[in-house]
Backbone as numpy.savetxt, mean C-alpha at the origin, in Angstrom:
# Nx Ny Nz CAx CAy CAz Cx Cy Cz
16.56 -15.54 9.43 15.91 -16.56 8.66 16.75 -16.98 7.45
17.72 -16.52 7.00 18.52 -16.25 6.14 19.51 -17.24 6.04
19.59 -17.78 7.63 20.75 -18.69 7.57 20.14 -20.18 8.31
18.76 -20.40 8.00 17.97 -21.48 8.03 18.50 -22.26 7.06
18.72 -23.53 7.62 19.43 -25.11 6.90 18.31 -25.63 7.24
17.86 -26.47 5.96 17.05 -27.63 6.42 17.49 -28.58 5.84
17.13 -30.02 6.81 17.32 -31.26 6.44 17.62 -31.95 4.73
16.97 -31.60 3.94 16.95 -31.97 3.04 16.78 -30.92 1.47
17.25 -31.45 1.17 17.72 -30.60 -0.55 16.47 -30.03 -1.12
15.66 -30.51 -1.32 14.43 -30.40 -1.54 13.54 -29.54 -0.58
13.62 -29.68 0.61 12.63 -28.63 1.27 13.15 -27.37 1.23
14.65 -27.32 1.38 15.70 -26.59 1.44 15.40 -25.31 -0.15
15.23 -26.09 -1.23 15.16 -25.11 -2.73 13.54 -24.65 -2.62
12.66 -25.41 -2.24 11.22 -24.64 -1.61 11.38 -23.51 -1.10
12.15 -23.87 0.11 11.91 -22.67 1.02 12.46 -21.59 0.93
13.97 -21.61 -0.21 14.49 -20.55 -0.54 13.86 -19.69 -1.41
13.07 -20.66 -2.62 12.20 -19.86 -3.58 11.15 -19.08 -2.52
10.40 -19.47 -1.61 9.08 -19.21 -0.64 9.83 -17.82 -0.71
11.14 -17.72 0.15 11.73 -16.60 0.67 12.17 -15.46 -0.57
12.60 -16.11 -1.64 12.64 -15.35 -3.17 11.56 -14.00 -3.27
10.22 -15.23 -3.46 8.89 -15.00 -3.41 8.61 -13.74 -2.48
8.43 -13.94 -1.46 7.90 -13.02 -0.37 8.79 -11.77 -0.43
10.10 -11.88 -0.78 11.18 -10.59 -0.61 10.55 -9.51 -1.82
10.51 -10.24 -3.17 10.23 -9.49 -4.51 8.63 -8.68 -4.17
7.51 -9.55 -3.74 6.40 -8.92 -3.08 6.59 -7.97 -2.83
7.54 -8.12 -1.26 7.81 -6.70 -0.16 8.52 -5.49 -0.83
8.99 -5.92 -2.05 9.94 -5.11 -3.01 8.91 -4.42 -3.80
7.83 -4.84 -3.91 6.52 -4.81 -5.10 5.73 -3.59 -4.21
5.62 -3.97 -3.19 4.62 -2.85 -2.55 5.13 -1.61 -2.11
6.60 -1.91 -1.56 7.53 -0.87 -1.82 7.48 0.19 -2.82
7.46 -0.25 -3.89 7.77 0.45 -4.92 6.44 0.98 -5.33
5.22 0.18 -5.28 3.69 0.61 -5.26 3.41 1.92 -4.33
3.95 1.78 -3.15 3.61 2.56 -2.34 4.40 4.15 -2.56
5.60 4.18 -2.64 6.23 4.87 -3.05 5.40 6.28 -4.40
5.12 5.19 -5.40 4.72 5.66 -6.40 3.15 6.46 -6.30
2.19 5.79 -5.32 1.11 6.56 -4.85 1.23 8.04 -4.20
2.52 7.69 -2.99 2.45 8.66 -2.40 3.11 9.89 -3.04
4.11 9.55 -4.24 4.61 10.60 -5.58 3.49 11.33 -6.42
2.51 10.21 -6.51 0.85 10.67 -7.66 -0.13 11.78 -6.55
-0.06 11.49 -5.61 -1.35 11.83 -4.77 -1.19 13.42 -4.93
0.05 13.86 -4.26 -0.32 15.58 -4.07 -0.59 16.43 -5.39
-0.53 15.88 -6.70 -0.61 16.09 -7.92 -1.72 15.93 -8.76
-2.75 14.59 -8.16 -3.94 14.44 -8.02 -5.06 15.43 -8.07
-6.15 15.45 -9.14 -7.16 16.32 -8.74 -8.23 15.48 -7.52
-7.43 14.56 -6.57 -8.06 13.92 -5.66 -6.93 14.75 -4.62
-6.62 15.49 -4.69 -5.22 16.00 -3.30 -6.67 16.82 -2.47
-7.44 17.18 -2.47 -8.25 17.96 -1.56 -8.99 17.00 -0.81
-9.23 15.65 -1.58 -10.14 14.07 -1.02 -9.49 13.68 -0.33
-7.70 13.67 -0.41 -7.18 12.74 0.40 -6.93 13.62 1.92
-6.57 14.53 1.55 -6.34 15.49 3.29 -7.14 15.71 3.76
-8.57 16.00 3.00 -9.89 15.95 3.86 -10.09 14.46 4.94
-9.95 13.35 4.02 -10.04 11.90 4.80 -9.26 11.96 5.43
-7.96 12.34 5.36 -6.63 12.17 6.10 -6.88 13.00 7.76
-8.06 13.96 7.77 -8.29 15.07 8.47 -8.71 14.45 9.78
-9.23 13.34 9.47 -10.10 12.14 9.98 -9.12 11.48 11.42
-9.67 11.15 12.39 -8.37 10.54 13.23 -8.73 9.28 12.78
-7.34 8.43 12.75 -6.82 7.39 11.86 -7.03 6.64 10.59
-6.72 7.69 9.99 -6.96 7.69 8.79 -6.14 8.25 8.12
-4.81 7.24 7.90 -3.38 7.71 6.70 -3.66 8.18 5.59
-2.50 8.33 4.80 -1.97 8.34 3.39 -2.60 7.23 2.37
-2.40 5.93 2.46 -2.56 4.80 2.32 -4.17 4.69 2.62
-4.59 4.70 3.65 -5.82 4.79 4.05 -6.90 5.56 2.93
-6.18 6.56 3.18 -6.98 7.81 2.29 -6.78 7.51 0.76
-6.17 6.86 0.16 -5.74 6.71 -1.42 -6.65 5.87 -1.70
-7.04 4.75 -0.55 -7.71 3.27 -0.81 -8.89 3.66 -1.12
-9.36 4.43 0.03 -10.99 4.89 -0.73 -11.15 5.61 -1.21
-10.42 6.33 -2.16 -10.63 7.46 -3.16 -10.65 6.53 -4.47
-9.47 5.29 -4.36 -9.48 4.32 -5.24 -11.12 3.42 -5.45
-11.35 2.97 -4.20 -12.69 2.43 -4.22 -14.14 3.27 -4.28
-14.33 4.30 -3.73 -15.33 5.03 -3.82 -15.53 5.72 -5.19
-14.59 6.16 -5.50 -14.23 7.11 -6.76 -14.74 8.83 -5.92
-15.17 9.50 -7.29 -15.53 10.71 -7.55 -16.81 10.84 -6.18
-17.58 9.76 -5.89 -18.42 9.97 -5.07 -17.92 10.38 -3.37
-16.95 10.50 -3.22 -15.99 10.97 -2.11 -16.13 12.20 -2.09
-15.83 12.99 -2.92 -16.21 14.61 -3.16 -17.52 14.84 -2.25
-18.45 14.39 -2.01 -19.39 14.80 -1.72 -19.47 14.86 0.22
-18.54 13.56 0.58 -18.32 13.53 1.99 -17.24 14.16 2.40
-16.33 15.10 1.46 -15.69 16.05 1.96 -16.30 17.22 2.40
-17.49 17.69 1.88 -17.51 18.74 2.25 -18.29 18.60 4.05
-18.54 17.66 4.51 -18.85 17.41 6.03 -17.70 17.42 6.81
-16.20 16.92 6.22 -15.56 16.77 6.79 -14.14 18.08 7.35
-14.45 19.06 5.90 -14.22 20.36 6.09 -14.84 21.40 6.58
């Protein structure tokens, strides 16, 4: 996609910014993600997330999201799941 020419000058500086755009994102969550999965085992949530994680399909990522959204009230559906 990199070596996409378009017609005109103008659609051409759009679409390079579009592509700017979307790279720095993918760079953004990268680095988001990274940094969760550094916090988690350190976490007084590390027993919430491997319990959910215990779960079939149910990641890393998976497991962070609803510890993020549920909160503290997660504790309580671990102990069914252990």
């Amino acid at each position: 996609m990199s070596a996409l020419r378009l017609d005109y000058a103008t659609d051409q500086v759009v679409f390079d910014d579009y592509r700017a755009v979307v790279r720095a994102a993918d760079e953004r969550v990268k680095r988001l993600e990274v940094a969760l999965r550094d916090a988690g085992p350190e976490s007084r949530y590390a027993p919430m997330l491997r319990a959910l994680q215990a779960m079939r399909g149910v990641g890393y990522l998976t497991a962070i999201t609803i510890v993020a959204e549920v909160g503290t009230s997660v504790g309580s559906a671990c102990h069914f799941v252990s």
